[in-house]
C-alpha distance (Angstrom), angle and dihedral (degrees) to the residues before:
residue distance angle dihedral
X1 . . .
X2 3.81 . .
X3 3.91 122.6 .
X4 3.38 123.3 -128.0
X5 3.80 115.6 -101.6
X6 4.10 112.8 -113.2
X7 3.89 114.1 -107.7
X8 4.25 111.7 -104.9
X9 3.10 87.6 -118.8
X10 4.15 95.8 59.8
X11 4.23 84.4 46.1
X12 3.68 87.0 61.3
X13 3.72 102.7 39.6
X14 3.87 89.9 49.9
X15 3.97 85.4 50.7
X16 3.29 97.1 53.3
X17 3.71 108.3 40.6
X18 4.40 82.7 45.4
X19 3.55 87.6 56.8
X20 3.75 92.4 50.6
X21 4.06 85.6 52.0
X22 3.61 100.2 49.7
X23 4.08 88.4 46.4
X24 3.83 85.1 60.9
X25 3.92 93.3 -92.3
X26 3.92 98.0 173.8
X27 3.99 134.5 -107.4
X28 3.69 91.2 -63.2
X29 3.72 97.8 52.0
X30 3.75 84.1 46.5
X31 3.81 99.4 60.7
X32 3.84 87.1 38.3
X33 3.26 91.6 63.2
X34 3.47 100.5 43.2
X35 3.49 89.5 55.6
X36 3.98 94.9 46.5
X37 3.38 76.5 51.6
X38 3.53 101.7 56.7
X39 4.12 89.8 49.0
X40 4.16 83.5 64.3
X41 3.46 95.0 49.8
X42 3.56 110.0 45.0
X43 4.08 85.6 40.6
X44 4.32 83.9 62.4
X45 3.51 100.0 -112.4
X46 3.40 95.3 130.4
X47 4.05 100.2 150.6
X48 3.75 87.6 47.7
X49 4.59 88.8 46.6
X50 3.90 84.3 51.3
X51 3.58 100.0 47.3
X52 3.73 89.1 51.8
X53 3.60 103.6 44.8
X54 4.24 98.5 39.8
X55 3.57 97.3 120.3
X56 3.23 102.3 28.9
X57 3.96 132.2 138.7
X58 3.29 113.0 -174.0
X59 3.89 129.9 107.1
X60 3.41 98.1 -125.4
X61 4.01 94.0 39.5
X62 3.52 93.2 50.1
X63 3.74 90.0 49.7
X64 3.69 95.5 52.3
X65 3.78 84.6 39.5
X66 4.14 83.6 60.2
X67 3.88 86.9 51.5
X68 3.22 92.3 61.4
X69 3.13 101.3 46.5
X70 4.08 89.1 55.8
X71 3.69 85.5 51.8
X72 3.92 93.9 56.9
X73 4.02 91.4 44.6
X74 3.66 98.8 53.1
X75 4.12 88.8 69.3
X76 3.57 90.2 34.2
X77 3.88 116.8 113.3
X78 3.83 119.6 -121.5
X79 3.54 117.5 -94.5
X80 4.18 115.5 -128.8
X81 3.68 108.2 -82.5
X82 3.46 122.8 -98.4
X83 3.67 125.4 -129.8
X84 3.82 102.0 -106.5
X85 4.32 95.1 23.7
X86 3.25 115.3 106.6
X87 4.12 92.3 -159.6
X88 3.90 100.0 -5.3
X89 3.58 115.4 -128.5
X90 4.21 119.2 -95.4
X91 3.92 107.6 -125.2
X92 3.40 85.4 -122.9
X93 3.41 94.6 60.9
X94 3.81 92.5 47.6
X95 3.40 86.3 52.8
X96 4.08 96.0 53.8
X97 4.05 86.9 40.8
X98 4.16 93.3 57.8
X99 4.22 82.6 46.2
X100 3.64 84.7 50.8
X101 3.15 105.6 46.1
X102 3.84 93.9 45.7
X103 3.95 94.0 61.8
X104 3.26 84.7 49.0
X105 3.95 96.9 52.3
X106 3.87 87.8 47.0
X107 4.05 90.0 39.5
X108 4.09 116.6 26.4
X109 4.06 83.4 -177.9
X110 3.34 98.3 59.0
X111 4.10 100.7 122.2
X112 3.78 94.0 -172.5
X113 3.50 94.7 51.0
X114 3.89 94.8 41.5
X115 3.86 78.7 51.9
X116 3.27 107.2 45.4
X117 3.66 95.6 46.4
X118 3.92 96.0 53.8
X119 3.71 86.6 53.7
X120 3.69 95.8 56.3
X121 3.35 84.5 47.3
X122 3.37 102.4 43.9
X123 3.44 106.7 84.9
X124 3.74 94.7 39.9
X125 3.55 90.1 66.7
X126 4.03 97.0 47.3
X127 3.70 92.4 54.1
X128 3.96 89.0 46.6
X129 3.69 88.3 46.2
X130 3.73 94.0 53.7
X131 3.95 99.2 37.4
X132 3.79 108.6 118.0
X133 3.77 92.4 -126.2
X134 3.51 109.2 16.9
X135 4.17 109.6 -171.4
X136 3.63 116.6 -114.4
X137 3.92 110.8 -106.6
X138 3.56 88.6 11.2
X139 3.57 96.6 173.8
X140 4.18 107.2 120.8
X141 3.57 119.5 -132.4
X142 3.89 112.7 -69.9
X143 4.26 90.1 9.9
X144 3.57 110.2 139.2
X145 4.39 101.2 -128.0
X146 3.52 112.6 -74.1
X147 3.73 112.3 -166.9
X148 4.15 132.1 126.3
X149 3.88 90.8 -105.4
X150 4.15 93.6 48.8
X151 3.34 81.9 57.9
X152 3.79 103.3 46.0
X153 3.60 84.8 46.0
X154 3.65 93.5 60.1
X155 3.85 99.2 38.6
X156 3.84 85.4 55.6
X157 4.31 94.4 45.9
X158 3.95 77.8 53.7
X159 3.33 91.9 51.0
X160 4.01 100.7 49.5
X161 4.13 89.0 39.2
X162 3.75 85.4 63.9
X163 4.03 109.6 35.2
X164 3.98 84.7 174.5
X165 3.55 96.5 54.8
X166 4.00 138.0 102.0
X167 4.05 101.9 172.0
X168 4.11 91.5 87.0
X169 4.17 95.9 39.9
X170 3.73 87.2 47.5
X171 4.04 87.4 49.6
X172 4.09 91.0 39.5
X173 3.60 87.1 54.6
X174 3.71 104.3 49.4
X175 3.80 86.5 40.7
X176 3.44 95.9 54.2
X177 3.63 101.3 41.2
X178 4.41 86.4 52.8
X179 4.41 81.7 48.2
X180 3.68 91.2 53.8
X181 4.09 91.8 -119.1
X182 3.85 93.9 132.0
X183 3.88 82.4 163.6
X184 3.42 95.7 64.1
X185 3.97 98.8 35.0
X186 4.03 75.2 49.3
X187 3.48 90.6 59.3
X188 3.75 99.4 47.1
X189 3.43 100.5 49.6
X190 3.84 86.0 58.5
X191 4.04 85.7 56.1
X192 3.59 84.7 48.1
X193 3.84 96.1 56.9
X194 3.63 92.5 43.6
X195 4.39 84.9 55.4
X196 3.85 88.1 43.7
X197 3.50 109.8 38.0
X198 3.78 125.1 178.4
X199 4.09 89.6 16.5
X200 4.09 100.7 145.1
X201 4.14 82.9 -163.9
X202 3.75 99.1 56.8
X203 3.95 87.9 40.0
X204 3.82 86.4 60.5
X205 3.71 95.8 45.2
X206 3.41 92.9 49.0
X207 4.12 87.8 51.1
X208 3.75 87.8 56.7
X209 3.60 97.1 50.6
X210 4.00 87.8 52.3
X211 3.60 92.4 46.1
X212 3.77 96.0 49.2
X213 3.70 129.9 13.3
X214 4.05 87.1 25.1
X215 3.55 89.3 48.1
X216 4.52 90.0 -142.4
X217 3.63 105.9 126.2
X218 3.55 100.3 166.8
X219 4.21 87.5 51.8
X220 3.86 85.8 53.8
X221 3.96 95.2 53.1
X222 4.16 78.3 62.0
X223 3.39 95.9 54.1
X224 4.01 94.3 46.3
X225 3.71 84.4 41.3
X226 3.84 80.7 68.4
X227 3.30 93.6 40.4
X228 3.63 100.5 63.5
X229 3.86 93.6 45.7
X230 3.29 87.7 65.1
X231 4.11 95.7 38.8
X232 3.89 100.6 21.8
X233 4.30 81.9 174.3
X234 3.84 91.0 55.8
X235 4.26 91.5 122.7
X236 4.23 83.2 177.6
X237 3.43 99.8 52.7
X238 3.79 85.7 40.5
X239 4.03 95.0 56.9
X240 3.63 88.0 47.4
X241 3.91 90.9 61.8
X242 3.98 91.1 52.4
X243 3.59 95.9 41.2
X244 3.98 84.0 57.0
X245 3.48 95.9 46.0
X246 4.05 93.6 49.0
X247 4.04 87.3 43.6
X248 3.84 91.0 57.8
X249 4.17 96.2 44.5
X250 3.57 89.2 47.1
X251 4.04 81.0 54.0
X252 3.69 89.7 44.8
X253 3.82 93.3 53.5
X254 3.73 96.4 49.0
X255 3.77 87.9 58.7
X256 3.69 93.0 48.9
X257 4.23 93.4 -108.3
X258 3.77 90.6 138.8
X259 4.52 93.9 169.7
X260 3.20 91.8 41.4
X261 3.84 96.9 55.1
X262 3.84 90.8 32.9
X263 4.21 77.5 62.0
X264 3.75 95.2 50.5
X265 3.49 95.5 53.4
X266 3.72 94.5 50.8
X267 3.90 84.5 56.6
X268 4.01 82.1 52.9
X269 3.40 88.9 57.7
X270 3.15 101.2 36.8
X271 3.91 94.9 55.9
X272 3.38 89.8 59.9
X273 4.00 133.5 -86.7
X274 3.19 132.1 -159.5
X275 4.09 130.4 -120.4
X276 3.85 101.7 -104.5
X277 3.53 106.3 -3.6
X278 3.85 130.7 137.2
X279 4.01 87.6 -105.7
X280 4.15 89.8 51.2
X281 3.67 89.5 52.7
X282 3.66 95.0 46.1
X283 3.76 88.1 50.3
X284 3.39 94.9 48.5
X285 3.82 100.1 53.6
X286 3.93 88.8 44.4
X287 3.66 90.1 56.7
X288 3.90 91.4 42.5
X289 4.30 79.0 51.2
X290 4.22 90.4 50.9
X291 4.30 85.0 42.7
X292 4.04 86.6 58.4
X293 3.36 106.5 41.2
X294 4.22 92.4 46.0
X295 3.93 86.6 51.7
X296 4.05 92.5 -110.5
């Protein structure tokens, strides 16, 4: 989909107030011209954002600077691989990572450059993570580090720079999770519920992340515990409680733990199941199962 072309007008303002910041114009030209800045970048005019902002030194210049950058790279053919890169980095995205990483030198709280750097980064590091043989040091000359804890690190600086936020948990978490650190996705979901409390959705979520990846059933029936106090007429989330309950008394019958699976299937029942459904029949032949083996 095309972008619509900034105004003249916008060009010129962004110019001027730019060339006001790089002569030294003062905090308030500064943030004006990051946020001129901004208007350039998010209209698509990324040749036009660059050519503005080359030079300058500002925070919030740079940082737009970086955005364009990003903008530039993600129509930008792949270079040929190098021996030792995983995916080798786009110039453009070197570019954007040295703008980056220079707001972040000058600001360490900078959330949207903490961000925004871990993203480019992001999927540098899974490929690198997951290549068979990856190279030791494989960083390439003038490649900002690209590694699954550089970019943990910098999801979580975004998160603390912007204790409001849920853009860099959300991107910890699905980061994490793809890495294979279920601790740390673990962890920032927890954040996450403590930004978004009383959110029946992320409760859920967070129950199927327990239940599979993190391998904690019994912590997920918690979470959908939550869940349905929220959303008592959540039938999904509801099926998912029985099925857990009927998967751990079929585990408790296989190692011979007859009450305690006779209990978990009264919790099946009790959570609710439904006349001629898969979970009714499952309970049913488990029970039949606990009948036999007791002699009934």
């Amino acid at each position: 989909m095309s972008r619509q072309r900034p105004t003249l007008a916008l060009l010129l303002s962004a110019a001027a107030v730019l060339a006001g910041c790089r002569r030294g114009g003062g905090t308030a030209a500064s943030q004006a011209a990051g946020g001129t800045a901004q208007q350039v970048v998010d209209s698509g005019a990324y040749d036009q954002a660059i050519a503005q902002l080359e030079g300058a030194t500002d925070p919030e210049a740079l940082f737009q600077l970086g955005r364009a950058w990003i903008g530039k790279a993600r129509t930008a053919p792949l270079p040929m691989a190098v021996a030792g890169a995983a995916v080798p980095f786009k110039p453009e995205e070197l570019r954007a990572a040295e703008a980056f990483q220079r707001v972040i030198a000058a600001r360490p709280d900078h959330a949207g450059a903490q961000l925004a750097l871990a993203e480019l980064l992001a999927p540098h590091a899974l490929a690198a993570a997951h290549a068979p043989r990856p190279a030791p040091g494989a960083t390439g000359p003038g490649e900002p580090e690209a590694t699954v804890d550089r970019v943990l690190r910098g999801y979580g600086a975004a998160m603390q720079a912007d204790p409001a936020g849920t853009e860099a948990a959300e991107a910890l978490i699905r980061f994490a999770t793809a890495a294979g650190r279920l601790a740390e996705a673990d962890s920032a979901y927890q954040e996450l519920l403590r930004r978004r409390r009383e959110d029946p959705n992320l409760l859920v979520r967070y129950g199927d992340f327990l239940a599979g990846p993190r391998g904690q059933p019994e912590a997920a029936l918690a979470q959908y515990a939550q869940a349905l106090m929220w959303r008592g007429d959540d039938e999904a989330t509801r099926r998912k409680v029985v099925e857990i309950h009927l998967q751990i008394a079929a585990d408790y019958l296989a190692r011979h733990e007859y009450a305690m699976a006779e209990a978990r299937l009264g919790e099946a029942r009790r959570a609710g199941v439904d006349a001629g459904s898969a979970e009714e029949a499952r309970l049913r032949e488990l029970e039949a199962a606990l009948r036999e083996v007791r002699g009934r």
